[in-house]
C-alpha atoms as one frame of an Amber mdcrd trajectory, in Angstrom:
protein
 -26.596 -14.919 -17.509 -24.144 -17.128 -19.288 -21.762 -14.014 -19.807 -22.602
 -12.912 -16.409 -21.055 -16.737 -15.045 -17.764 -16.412 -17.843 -16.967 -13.137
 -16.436 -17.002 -13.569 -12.921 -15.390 -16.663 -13.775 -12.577 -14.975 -15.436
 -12.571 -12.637 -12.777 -11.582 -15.580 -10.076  -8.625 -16.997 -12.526  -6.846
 -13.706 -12.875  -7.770 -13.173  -8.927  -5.834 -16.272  -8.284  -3.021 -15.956
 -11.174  -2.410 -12.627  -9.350  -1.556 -14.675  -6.097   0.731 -16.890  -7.996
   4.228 -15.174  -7.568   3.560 -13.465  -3.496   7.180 -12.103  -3.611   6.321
 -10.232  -7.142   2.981  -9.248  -6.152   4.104  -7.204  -2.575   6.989  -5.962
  -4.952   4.160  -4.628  -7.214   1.625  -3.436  -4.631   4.492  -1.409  -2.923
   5.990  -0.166  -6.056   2.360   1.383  -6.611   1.785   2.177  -2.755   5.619
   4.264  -3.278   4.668   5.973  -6.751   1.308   7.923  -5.224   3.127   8.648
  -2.106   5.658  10.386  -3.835   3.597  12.302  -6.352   1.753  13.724  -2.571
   4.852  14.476  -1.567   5.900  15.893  -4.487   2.652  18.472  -3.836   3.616
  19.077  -0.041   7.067  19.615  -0.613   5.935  22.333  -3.303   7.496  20.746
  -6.081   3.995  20.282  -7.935   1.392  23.168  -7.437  -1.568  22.014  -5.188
  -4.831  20.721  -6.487  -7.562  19.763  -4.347  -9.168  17.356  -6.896  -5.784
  15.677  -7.881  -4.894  15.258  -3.964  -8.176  14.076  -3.021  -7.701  11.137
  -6.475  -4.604  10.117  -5.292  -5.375   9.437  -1.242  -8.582   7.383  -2.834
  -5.700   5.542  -4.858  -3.743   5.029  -1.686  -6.692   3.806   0.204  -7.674
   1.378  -2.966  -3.609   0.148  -2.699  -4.068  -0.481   1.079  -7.082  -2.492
   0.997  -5.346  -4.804  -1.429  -3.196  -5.580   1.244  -3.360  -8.852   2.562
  -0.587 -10.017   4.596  -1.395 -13.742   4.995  -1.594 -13.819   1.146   1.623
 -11.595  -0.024   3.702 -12.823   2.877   2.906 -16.397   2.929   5.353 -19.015
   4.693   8.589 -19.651   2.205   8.050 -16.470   0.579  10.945 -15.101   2.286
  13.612 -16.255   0.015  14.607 -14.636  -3.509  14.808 -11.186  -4.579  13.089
 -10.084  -1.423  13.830  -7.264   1.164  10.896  -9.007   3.659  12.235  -9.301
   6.824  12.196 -12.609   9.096  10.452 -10.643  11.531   7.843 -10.707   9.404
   7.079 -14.137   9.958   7.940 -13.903  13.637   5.815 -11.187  14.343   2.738
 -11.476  11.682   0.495  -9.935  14.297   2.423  -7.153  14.411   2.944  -6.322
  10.871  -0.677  -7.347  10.483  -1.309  -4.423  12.880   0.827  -1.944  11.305
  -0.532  -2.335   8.237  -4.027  -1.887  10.054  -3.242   1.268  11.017  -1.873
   2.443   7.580  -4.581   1.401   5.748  -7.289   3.162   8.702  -4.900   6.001
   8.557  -5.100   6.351   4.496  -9.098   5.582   4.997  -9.058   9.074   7.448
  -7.567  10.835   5.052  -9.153   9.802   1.821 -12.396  10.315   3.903 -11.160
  14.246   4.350  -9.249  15.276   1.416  -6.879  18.223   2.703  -8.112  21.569
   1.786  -4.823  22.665   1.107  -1.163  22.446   1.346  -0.183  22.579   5.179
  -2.695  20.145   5.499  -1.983  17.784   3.464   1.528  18.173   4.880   0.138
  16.961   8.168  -1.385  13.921   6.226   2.005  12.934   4.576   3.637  13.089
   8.136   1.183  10.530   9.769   1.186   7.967   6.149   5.046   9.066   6.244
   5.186   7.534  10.040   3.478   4.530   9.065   6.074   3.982   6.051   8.882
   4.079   8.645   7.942   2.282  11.326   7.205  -1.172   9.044   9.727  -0.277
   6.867  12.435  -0.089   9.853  11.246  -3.273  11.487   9.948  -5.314   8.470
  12.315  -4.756   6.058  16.161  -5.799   5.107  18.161  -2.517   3.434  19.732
  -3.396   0.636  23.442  -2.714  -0.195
């Protein structure tokens, strides 16, 4: 029991030392989010051969990324300063960026729930997460350079 209590324990510390930097931590979450998008679009653009099992690992990835996702916590108030392409509409419009991630993450949920059975199909999958990607990353987010 005592172990039980110091690991769950440990468990809330690194929970909350995760939290401590918001800017680094979205910078993290969508560095991840952007490396397992692009190895499925390496696969639909043909540039990896197609595995069902590998395809079907990475959209549960995905999924696992976009429940981590909590906009309240990685976009808190004063987090938009510093080495940060976060938008100020962000902050004006939380509901709405609360809803578009909504919709990725059901969207990712979709189609870890049906892997694709091959190729074209997973091409269809990339063009829906792809859409999602856009559309926040057009309105919620400052190009740089």
């Amino acid at each position: 029991m005592r172990k039980l209590l110091i690991a769950i324990s440990l468990l809330a510390f690194a929970g909350s030392a995760a939290l401590a930097d918001p800017v680094l931590d979205r910078q993290l979450l969508m560095k991840e989010r952007g490396k397992v998008v692009g190895e499925l679009v390496k696969v639909a653009k043909g540039e990896q051969a197609f595995d069902a099992a590998q395809v079907a690992t990475a959209l549960n990835a995905l999924q696992v990324n976009a429940e981590k996702f909590d906009a309240e916590a990685l976009f808190p108030a004063g987090s938009d300063t510093g080495d940060t392409t976060a938008s100020p509409k962000i902050w004006e419009d939380m509901a709405g960026f609360k809803a578009d991630a909504d919709k990725f993450e059901a969207d990712v949920k979709a189609a870890a729930a049906a892997p694709p059975a091959d190729v074209d199909a997973l091409k269809a999958q990339i063009g829906v997460l792809g859409s999602n990607c856009s559309t926040c990353h057009q309105t919620y987010r400052i190009k740089k350079g």
